[in-house]
C-alpha positions in Angstrom: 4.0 -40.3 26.6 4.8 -38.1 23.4 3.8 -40.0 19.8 7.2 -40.2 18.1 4.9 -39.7 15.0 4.6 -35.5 16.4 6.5 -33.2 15.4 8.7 -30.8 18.2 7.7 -26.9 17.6 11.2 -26.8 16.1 10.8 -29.2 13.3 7.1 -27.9 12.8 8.5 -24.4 11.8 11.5 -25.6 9.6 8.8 -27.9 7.8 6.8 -24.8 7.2 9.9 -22.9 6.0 10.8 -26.0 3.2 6.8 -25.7 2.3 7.0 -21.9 1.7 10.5 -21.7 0.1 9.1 -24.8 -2.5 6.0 -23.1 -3.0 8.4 -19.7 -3.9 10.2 -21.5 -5.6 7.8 -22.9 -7.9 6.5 -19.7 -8.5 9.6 -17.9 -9.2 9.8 -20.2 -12.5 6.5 -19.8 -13.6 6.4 -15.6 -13.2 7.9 -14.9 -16.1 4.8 -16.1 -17.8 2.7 -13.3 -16.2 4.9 -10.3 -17.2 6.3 -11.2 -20.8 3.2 -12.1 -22.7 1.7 -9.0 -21.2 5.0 -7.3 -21.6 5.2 -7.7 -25.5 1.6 -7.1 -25.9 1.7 -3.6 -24.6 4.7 -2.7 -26.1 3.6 -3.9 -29.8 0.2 -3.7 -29.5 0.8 0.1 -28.0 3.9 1.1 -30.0 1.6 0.6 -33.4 -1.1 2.8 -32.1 1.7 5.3 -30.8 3.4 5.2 -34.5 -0.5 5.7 -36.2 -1.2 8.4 -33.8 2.3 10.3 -34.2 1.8 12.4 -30.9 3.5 15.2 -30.5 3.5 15.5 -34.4 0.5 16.7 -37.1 0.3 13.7 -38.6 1.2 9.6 -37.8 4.8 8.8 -37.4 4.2 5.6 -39.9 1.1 5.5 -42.4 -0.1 2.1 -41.2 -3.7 0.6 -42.1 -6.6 2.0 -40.0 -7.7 -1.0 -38.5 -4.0 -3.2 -38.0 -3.0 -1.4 -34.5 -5.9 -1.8 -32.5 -6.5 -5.6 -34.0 -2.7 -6.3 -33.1 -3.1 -4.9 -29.6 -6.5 -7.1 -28.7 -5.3 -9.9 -30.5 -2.2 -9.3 -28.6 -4.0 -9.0 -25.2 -5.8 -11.9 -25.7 -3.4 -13.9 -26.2 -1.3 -12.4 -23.0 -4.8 -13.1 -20.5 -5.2 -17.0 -22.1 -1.3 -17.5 -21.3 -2.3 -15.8 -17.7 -5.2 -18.0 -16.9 -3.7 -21.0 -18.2 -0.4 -20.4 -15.7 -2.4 -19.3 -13.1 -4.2 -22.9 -13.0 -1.6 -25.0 -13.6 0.7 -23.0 -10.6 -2.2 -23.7 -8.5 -2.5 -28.0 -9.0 1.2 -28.1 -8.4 1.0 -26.6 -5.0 -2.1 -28.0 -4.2 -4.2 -27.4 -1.1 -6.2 -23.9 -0.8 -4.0 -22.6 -3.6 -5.5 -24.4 -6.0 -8.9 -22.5 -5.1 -7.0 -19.4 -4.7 -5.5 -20.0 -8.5 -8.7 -21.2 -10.2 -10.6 -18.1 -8.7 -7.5 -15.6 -9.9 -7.7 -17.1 -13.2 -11.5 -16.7 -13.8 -10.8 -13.2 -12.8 -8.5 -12.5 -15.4 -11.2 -14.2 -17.9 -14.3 -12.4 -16.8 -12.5 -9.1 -16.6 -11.4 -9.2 -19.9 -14.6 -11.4 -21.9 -16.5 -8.2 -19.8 -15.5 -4.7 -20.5 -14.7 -4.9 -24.1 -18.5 -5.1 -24.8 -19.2 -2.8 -21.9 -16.6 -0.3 -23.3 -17.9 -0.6 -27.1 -21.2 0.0 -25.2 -20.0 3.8 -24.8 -17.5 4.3 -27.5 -20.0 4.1 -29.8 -20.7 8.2 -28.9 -17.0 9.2 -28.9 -14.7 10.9 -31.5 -12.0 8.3 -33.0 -9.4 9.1 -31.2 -11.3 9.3 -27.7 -12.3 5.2 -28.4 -8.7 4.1 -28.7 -7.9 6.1 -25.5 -10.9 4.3 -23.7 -10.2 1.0 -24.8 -6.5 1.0 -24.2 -6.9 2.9 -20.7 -9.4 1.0 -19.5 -7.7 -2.3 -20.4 -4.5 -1.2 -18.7 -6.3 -0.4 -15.8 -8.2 -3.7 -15.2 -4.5 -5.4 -16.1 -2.6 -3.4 -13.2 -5.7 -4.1 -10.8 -5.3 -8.2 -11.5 -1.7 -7.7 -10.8 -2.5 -6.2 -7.6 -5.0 -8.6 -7.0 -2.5 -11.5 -7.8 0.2 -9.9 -5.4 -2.2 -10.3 -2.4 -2.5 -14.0 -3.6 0.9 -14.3 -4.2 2.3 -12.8 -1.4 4.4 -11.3 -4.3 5.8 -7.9 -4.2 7.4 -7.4 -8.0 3.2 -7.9 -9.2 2.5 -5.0 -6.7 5.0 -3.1 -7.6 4.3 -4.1 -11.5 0.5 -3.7 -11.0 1.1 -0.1 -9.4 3.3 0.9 -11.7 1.1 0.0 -14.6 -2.2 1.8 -12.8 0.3 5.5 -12.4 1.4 5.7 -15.7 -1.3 4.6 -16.7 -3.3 7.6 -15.4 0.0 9.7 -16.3 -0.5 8.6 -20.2 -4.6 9.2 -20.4 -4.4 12.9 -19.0 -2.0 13.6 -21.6 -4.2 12.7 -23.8 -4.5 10.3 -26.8 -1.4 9.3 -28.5 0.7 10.1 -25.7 -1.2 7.5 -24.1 0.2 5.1 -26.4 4.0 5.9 -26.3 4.0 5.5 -22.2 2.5 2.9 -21.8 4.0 0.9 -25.0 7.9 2.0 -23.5 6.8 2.3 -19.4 4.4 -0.2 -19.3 5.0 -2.4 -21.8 8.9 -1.9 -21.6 8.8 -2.4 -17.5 7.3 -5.7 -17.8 9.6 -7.4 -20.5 12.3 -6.0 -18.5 10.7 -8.0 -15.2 10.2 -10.6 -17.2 14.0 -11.3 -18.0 14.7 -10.6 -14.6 12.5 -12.8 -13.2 14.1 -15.3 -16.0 17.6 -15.2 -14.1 16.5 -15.2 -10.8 15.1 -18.5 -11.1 17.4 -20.1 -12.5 19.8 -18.5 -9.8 17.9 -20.1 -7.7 17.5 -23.9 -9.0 19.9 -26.2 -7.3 
C-alpha cells in the first residue's frame, strides 16, 4: 500500500524545480551586491591611480597627493570584500541547508584572501621601484578578486560571476604587461566599468523577475 504522505517521481521533480528557481531567485536580488561595491571600487580606486600615473603621457594627468589614490583604492576594496562577506552569509541562512556551509566557507575566503596578501605583498614591495609596488598591489588584488568570483560561480552555479571573474583575470593580465599606469586605466574602465554595468543589469533582471 503506497503512504499518501510520498511523493510520485512527478511531484518530486516539480518540488525540486520550485526549490531551485526560489533559491535563484533569491540570489538574483542579492547579486548586485557582489559586483557594484567591487564595481565602483575599481573604477575610483583605479581611475585615481590612472589620473596620478598619466600613462601614455610624461607626467600625471591630475596633480593629486602622493598617498590619496592608493588609500582610496584599499579603503575602497575593503569596503567592497566586508559588503561581499557580509552577503555572502546572510544569502546562505536564507536558503539554508548545505548552502549555508557553502556560504560561510566562500565568505571566509574572501576575508583571508584579502587580511593575507596585503602583508605578504608589502613583504616584497619593499625592494621594488615606486611605480613597480602600485602595479603589484593592484595586480595582485585583481587577481585574487577574479579567482573568488570564479570560485563563487562554481558555488553559485552562476555563470555572469564566471564570466565576470574571467573577465577580470584577462584584462587583468592584458593591463600588468603593459605595464604600470596602463594597468590602472583597464582595469579602472574594463574591470571596474564591466562590473557596475553587471551590477545594473543584474538590478533589472530581478526585479523583472519578482511577481
Amino acid at each position: 500500500m503506497t503512504n499518501p504522505d510520498e511523493l510520485t517521481p512527478e511531484e518530486s521533480l516539480r518540488l525540486i524545480a520550485r526549490e531551485q528557481a526560489a533559491v535563484a531567485g533569491r540570489h538574483r536580488s542579492s547579486i548586485v551586491l557582489y559586483y557594484l561595491p567591487w564595481g565602483l571600487a575599481l573604477f575610483i580606486g583605479f581611475g585615481l591611480l590612472a589620473l596620478d600615473q598619466g600613462p601614455g603621457s610624461d607626467g600625471p594627468w591630475a596633480d593629486l597627493p602622493d598617498a590619496l589614490p592608493l588609500a582610496v583604492l584599499f579603503v575602497l576594496m575593503a569596503l567592497a570584500a566586508a559588503v561581499t562577506v557580509v552577503t555572502s552569509a546572510r544569502e546562505a541562512r536564507r536558503i539554508g541547508g548545505e548552502s549555508t556551509r557553502r556560504g560561510a566557507i566562500y565568505g571566509a575566503g574572501w576575508a583571508l584572501g584579502f587580511g593575507t596578501i596585503f602583508p605578504l605583498l608589502g613583504r616584497f614591495a619593499e625592494h621594488l621601484p615606486e611605480d613597480q609596488r602600485g602595479l603589484l598591489f593592484g595586480s595582485i588584488s585583481v587577481a585574487v578578486t577574479g579567482v573568488l568570483y570564479v570560485a563563487g560561480a562554481a558555488i553559485w552555479l552562476d555563470w555572469s560571476m564566471f564570466v565576470l571573474g574571467g573577465w577580470l583575470l584577462v584584462v587583468n593580465l592584458v593591463g600588468a604587461l603593459a605595464g604600470p599606469g596602463w594597468h590602472s586605466l583597464v582595469i579602472a574602465v574594463a574591470g571596474g566599468g564591466a562590473l557596475i554595468v553587471a551590477g545594473l543589469v543584474a538590478t533589472v533582471t530581478a526585479r523583472r523577475a519578482e511577481p
